[in-house]
Residue frames as a rotation matrix with the C-alpha (Angstrom) as fourth column:
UNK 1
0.978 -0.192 -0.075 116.45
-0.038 -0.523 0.851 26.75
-0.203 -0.830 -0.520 184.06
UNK 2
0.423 -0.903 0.072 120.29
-0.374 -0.246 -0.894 27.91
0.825 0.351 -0.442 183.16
UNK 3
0.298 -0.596 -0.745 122.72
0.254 0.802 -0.540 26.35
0.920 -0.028 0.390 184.61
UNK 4
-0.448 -0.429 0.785 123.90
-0.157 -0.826 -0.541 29.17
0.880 -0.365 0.303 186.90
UNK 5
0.057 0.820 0.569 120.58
-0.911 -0.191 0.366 28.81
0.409 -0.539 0.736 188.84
UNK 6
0.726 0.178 -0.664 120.42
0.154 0.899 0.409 25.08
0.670 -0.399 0.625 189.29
UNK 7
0.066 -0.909 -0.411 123.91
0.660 0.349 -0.666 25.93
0.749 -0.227 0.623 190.71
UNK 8
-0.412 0.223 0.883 122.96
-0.567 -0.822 -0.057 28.87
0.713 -0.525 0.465 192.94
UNK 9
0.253 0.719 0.648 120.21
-0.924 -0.019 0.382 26.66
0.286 -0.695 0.659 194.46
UNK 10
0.725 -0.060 -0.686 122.23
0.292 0.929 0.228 23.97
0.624 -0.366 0.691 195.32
UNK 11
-0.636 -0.706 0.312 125.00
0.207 -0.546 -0.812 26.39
0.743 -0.452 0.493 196.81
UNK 12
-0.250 0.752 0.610 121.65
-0.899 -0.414 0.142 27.49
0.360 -0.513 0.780 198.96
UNK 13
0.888 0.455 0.069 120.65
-0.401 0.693 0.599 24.09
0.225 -0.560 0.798 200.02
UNK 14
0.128 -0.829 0.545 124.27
-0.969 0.011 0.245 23.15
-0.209 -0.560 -0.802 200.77
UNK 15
0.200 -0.100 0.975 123.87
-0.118 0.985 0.125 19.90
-0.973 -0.140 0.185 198.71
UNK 16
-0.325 -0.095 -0.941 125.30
-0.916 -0.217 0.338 18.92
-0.237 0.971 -0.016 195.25
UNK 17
0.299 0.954 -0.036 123.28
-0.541 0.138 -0.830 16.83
-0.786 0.267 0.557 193.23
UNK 18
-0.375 -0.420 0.827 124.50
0.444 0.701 0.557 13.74
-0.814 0.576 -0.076 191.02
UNK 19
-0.550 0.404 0.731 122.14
0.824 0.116 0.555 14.47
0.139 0.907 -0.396 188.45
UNK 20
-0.900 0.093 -0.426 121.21
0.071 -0.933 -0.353 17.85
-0.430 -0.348 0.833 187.96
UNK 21
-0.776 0.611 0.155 118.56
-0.368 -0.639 0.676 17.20
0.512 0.468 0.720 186.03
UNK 22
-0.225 0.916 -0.332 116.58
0.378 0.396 0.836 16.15
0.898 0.062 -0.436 188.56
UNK 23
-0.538 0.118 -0.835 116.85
0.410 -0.829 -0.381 19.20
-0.737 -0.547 0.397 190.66
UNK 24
-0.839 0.282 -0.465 115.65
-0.522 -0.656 0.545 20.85
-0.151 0.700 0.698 187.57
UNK 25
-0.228 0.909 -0.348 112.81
0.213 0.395 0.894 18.51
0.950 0.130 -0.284 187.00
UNK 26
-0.372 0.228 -0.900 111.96
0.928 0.101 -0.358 19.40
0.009 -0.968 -0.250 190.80
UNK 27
-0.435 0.040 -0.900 112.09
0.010 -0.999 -0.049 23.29
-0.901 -0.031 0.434 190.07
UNK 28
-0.977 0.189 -0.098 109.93
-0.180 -0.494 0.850 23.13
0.112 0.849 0.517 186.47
UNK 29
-0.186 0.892 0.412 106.29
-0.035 0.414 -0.910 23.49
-0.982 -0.184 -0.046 186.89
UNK 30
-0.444 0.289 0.848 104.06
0.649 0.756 0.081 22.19
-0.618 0.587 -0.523 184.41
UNK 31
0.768 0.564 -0.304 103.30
0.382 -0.784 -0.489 25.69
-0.514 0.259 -0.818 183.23
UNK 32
0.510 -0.704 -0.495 106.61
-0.790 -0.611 0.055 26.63
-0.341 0.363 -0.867 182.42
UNK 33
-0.103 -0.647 0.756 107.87
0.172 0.736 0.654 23.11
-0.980 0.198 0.036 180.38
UNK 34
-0.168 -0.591 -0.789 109.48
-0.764 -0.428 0.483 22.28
-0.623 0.684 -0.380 177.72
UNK 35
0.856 0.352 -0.378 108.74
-0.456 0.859 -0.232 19.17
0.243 0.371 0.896 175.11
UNK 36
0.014 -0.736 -0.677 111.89
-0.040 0.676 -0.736 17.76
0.999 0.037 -0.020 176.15
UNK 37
-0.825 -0.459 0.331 111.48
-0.234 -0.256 -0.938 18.81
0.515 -0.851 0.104 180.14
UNK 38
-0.444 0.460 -0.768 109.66
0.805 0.581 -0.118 16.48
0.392 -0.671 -0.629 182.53
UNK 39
0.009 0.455 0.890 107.76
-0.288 -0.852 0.438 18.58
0.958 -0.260 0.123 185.01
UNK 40
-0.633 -0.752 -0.182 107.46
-0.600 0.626 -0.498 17.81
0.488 -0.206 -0.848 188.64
UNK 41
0.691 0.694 0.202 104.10
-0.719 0.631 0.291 16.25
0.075 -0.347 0.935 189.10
UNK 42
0.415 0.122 -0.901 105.58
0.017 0.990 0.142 12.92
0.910 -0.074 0.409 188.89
UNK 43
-0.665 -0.550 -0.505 108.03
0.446 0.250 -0.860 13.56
0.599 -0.797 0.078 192.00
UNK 44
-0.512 0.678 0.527 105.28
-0.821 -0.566 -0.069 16.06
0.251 -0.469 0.847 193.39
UNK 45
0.117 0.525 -0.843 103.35
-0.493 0.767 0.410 12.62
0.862 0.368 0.349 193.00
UNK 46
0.243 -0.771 -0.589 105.88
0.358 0.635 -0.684 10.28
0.902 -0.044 0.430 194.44
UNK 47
-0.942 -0.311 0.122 106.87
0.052 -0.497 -0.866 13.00
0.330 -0.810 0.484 197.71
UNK 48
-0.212 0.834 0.510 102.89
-0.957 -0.282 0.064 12.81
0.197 -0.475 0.858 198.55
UNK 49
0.589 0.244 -0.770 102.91
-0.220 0.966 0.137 8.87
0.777 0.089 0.623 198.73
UNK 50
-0.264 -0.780 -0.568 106.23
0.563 0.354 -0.747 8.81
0.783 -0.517 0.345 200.82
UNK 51
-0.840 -0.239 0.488 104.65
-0.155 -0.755 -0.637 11.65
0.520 -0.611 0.597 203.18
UNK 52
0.288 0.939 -0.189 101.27
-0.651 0.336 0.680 10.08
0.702 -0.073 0.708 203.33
UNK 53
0.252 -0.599 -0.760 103.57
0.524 0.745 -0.414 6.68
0.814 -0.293 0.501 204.09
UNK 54
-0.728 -0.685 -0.035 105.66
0.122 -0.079 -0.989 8.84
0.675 -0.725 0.141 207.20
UNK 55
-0.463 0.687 0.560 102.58
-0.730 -0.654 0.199 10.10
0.503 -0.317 0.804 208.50
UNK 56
0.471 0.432 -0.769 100.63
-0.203 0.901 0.382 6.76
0.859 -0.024 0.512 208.51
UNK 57
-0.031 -0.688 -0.725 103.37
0.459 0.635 -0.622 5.24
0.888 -0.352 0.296 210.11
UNK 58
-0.692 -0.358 0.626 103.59
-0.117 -0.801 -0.588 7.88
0.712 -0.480 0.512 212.62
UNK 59
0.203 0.925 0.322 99.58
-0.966 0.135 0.221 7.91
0.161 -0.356 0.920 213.78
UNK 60
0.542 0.434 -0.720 99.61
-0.156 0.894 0.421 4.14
0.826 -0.115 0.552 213.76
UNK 61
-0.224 -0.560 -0.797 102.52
0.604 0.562 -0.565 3.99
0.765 -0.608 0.213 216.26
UNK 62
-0.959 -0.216 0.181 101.77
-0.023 -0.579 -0.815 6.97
0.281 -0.786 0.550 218.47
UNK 63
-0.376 0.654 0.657 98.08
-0.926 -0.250 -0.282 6.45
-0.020 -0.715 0.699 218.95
UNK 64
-0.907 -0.019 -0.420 97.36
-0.226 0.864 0.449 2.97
0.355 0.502 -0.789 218.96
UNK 65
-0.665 0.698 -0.267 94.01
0.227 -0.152 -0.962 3.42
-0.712 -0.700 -0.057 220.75
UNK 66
-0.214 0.478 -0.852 92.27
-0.767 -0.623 -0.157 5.22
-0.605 0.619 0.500 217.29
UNK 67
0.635 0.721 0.277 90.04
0.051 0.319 -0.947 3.84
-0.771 0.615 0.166 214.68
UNK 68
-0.153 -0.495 0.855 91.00
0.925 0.233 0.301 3.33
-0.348 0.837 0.422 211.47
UNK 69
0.646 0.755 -0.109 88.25
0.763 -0.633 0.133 6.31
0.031 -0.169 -0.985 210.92
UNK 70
0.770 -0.267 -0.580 90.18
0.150 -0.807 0.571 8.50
-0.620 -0.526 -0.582 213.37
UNK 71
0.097 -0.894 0.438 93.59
0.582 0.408 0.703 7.82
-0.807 0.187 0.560 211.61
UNK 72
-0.190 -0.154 0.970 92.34
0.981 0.001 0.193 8.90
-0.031 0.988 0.151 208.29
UNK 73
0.709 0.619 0.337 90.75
0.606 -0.780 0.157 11.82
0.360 0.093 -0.928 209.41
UNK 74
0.727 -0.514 -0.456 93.96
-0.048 -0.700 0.712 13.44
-0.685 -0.495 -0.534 211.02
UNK 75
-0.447 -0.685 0.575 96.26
0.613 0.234 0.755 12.21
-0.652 0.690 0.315 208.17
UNK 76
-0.092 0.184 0.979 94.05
0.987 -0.112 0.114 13.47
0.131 0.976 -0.171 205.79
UNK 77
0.993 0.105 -0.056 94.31
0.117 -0.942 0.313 17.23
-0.020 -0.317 -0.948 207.71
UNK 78
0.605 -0.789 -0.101 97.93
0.089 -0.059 0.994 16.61
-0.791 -0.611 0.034 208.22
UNK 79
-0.233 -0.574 0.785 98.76
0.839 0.289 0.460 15.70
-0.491 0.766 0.414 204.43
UNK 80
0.750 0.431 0.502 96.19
0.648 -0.631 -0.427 18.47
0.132 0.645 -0.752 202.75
UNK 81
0.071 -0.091 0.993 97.39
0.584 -0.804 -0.115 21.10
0.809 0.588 -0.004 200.60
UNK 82
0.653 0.309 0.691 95.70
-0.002 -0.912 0.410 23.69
0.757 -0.269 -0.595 202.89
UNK 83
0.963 -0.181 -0.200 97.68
0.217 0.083 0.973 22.64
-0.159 -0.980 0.119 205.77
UNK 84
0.060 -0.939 0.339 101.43
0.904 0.195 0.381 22.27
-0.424 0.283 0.860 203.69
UNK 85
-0.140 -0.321 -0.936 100.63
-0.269 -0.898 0.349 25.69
-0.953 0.301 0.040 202.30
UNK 86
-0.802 -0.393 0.450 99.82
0.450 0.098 0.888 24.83
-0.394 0.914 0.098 198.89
């Protein structure tokens, strides 16, 4: 991704980035690397663990009545793909 762009889409999110290349490793799928360019499964990874983690955290404090059971079973609607749009 050319510079220009990385710099466009941070003008668009209103945030500048220390390290640009890890806006770019955010924006390269795994279809469209390079041998030298990461993809971003690993943070794709890493942003489903920490959202899993807010969620949890979330269900355990707001229904404290539920099963373990129950818990998983709305987390695991709340976290899916189909729901986030993917």
């Amino acid at each position: 991704m050319p510079s220009e762009s990385l710099a466009r889409c941070q003008e668009a999110l209103g945030y500048r980035f220390d390290d640009d290349s890890l806006l770019r490793e955010a924006l390269t799928h795994s279809s469209s690397k390079g041998p030298d360019q990461p993809s971003n499964e690993r943070l794709e990874f890493l942003g489903d663990a920490i959202l899993g983690a807010v969620v949890s955290d979330y269900l355990f404090r707001e229904f404290p009545d539920y099963t373990e059971g129950q818990l998983t079973k709305i987390k695991s609607v709340v976290v899916s793909s189909r729901t986030l749009g993917g």
